[in-house]
C-alpha positions in Angstrom: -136.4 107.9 126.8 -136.8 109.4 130.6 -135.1 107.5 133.3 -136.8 105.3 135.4 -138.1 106.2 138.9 -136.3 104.1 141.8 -138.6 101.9 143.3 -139.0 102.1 147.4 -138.8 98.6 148.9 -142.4 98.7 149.1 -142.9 98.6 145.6 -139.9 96.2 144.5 -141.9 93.6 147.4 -145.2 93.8 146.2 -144.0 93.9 142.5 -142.2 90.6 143.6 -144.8 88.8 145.4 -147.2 89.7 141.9 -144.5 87.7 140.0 -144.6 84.5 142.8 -148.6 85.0 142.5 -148.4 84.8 139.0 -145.9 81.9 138.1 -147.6 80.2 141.1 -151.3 80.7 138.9 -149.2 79.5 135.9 -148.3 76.1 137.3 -151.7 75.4 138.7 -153.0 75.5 135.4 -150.8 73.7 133.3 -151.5 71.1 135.8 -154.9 71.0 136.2 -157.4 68.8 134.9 -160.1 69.3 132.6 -163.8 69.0 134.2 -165.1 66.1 134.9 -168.3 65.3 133.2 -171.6 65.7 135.2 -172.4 62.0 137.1 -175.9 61.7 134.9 -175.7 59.7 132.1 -177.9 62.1 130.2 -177.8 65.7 129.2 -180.6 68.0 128.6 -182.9 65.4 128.4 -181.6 63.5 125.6 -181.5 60.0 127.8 -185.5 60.2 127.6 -186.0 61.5 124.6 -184.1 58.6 123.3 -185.6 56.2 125.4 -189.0 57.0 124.1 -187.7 56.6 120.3 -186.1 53.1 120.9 -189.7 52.0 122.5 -192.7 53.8 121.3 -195.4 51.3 122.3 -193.9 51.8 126.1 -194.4 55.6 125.9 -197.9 55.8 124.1 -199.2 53.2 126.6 -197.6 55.3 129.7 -199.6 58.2 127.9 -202.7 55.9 127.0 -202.9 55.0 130.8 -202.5 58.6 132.2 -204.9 60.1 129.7 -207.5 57.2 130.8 -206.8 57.7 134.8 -207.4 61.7 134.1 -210.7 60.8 132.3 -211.5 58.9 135.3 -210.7 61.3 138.3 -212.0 64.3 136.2 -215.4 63.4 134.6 -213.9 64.3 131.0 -210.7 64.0 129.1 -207.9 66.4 129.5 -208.3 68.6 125.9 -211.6 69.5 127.3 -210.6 70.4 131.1 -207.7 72.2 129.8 -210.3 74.7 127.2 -212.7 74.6 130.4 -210.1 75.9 132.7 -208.2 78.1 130.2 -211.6 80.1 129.5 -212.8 79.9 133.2 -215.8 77.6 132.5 -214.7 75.0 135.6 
């Protein structure tokens, strides 16, 4: 095995300040605390998409009314102003 080189005081201080850094790192993470959860009750979408399974007759009503209102402000129901403007016939 070769010998060692002598490290300069330079070296043997940073060297010792990696070592504070790093059992300093090593502490903060055993103590710190998982992540909270986000402050919505809901991820992804799931709260409405379960909403609308527990009440059905709220949701097709809510579409019911929109679908009538668009019939009303438009002259014709959606399908057909969705094929008119999809193939440029508006």
């Amino acid at each position: 095995m070769g010998r060692r080189k002598k490290e300069s005081f330079y070296q043997l201080l940073q060297r010792r300040i990696r070592e504070h850094n790093e059992a300093d790192a090593a502490k903060l993470a055993a103590k710190a605390k998982p992540a909270a959860e986000p402050a919505t009750p809901h991820k992804n979408g799931e709260y409405c998409k379960n909403y609308r399974k527990r009440h059905p007759e709220t949701a097709k009503n809510a579409a019911k009314k929109w679908f009538e209102q668009f019939k009303q402000e438009h002259g014709m129901c959606y399908a057909t102003y969705y094929y008119r403007k999809k193939h440029g016939l508006l």
